[in-house]
N, C-alpha and C positions, 0 to 999 in steps of 0.2 A: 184787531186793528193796531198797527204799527205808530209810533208816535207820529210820523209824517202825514198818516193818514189819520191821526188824533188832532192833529193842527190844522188839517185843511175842512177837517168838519165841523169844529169849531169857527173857524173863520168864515165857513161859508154859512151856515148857520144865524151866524152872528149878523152877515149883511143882510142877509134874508127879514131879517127884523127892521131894517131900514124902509123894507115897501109900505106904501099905506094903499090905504084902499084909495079907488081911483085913479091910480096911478099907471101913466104910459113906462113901462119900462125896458133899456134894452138888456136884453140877458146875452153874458160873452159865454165865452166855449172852455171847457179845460176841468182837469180833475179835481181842483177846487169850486169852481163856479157849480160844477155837476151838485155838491153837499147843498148851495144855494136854490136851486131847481126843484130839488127835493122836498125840501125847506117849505118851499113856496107852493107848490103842488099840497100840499099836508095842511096848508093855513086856508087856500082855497075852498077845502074840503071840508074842512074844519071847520070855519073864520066866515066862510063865503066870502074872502077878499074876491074884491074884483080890482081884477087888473088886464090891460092890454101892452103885450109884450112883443119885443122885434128883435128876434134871433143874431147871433151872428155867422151861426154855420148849420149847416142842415144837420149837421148830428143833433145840436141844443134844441132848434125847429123838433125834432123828430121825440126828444127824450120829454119836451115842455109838455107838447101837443099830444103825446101818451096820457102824460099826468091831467090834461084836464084847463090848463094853462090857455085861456084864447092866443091868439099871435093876432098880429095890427100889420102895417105896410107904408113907408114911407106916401104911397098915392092916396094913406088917409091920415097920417098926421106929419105935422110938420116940423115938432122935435118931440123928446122923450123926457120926462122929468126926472130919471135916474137911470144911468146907465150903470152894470156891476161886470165887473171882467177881471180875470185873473192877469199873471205878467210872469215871466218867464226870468227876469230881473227888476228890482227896484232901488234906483240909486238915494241918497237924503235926499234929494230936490228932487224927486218922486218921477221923474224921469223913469223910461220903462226900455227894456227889451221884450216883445210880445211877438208871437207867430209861431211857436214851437210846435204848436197845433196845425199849422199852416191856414189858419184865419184870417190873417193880420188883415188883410184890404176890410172887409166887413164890420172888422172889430175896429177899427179905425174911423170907418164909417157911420157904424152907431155911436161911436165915445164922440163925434163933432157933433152929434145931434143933441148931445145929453146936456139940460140944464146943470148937473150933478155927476161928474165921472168919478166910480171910487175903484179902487184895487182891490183886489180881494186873495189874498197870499197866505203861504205859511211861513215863518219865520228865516227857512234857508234861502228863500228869494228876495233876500233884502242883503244890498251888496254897497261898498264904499265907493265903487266903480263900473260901470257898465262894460259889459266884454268878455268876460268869462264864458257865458254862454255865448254859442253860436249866431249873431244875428241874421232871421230870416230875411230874405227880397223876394218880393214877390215879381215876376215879369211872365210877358208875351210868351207865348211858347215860337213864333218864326223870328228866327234868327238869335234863338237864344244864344249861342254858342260865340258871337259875336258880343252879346249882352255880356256874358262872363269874363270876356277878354277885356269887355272896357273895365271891371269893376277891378281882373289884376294889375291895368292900369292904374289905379290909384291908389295901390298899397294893400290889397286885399286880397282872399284866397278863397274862391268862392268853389260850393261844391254846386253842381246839378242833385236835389234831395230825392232819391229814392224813394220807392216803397215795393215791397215785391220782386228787387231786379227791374221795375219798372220804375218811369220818372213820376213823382209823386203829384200830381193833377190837383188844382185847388174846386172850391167850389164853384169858382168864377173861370174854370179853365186855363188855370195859368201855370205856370210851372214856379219853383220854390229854390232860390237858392241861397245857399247855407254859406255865410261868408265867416270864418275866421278871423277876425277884428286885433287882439287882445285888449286891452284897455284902450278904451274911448273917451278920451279928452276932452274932447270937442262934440256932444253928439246931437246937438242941430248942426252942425258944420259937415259931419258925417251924413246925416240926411238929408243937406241942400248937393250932396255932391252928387250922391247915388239916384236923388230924382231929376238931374241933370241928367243921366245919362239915358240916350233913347232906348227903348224895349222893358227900363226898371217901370214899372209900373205903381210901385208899394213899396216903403220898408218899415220893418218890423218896430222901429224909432219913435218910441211915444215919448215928447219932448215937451214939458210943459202943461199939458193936457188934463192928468191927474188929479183931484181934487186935495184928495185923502188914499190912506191904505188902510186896510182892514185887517190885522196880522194877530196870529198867534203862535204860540210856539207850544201846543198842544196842553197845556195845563191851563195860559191865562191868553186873552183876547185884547188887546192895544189897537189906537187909532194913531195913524204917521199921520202929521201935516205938513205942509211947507213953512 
């Protein structure tokens, strides 16, 4: 195991200790989060925790639900006590870029239900500016192509995200596109523009949302706050 993958198993690991028994919790998607699933599958079995958990992508549904993990449904509660999700960037003010997965809508969805939204990262995804990474948008698939035009309307360089030679499909049916930003100054200013426009459906822009981060950099485990 390579240090990056020394750092996100620690990190995931480490939020995995945060569940307690009885707990609704949402579990997010991504190669950290995965260490945290594991985690929590092992405590189950081990522990007899009980806990009832709300996916954010059907891969997480598919990998929990192996382990033994019940899954819950917004039609039977009505928030979560701890939401745990990886982020793709994390600025100081815990500010996030997420969707590199192509989850963002869900995982945005459960982190508003959650009493407690934490990050759960390895130490290269903590950044002094958001932008580097690619940030995802989630939209419509009719009349995407229009959607793109409006986004290089405003200073952006937005790709249609592949997969296969095919266009990369979300869970929710929607198409993903990959905007080239550089440094994001502004990034609630950036996300009141792009949910302005019609067909954007989601953007990858977790703005304020974050509680805490969860980070290591493979040998020691630290908590970011605001």
């Amino acid at each position: 195991m390579d240090q990056q993958q020394q750092s996100k198993r620690l990190a995931g690991e480490a939020a995995a200790k945060l569940v307690k028994d009885g707990m609704k919790v949402g579990l997010g998607t991504g190669s950290t989060i995965y260490f945290t699933i594991m985690r929590l599958i092992e405590r189950v079995h081990e522990e007899g925790l009980r806990i009832q958990c709300i996916p954010t992508s059907e891969s997480t549904r598919e990998l929990a639900e192996r382990g033994g993990i019940p899954m819950t449904s917004f039609a039977s509660v009505d928030h979560l006590d701890l939401v745990l999700d990886g982020a793709d960037e994390v600025d100081p003010q815990l500010n996030l870029i997420k969707g590199g997965g192509g989850a963002l809508l869900r995982e945005k969805l459960v982190a508003l239900a959650g009493d407690s939204f934490i990050i759960v990262a390895d130490a290269s995804k903590q950044v002094e500016q958001l932008g580097e990474f690619p940030l995802p948008v989630e939209m419509v698939p009719f009349a995407y192509e229009t959607t793109l035009r409006r986004m290089q309307a405003i200073g952006l360089s937005p790709q249609l995200r592949m997969q296969d030679n095919q266009p990369f499909i979300t869970d929710n049916g929607n198409l993903i596109a990959t905007c080239h930003c550089g440094r994001i100054l502004d990034p609630a200013a950036l996300h009141n523009q792009l949910k302005a426009i019609t067909g954007v459906v989601e953007t990858g822009l977790f703005v304020g949302m974050a509680e805490s981060a969860i980070v290591s950099d493979g040998r020691i485990v630290w908590e970011v706050t605001r």
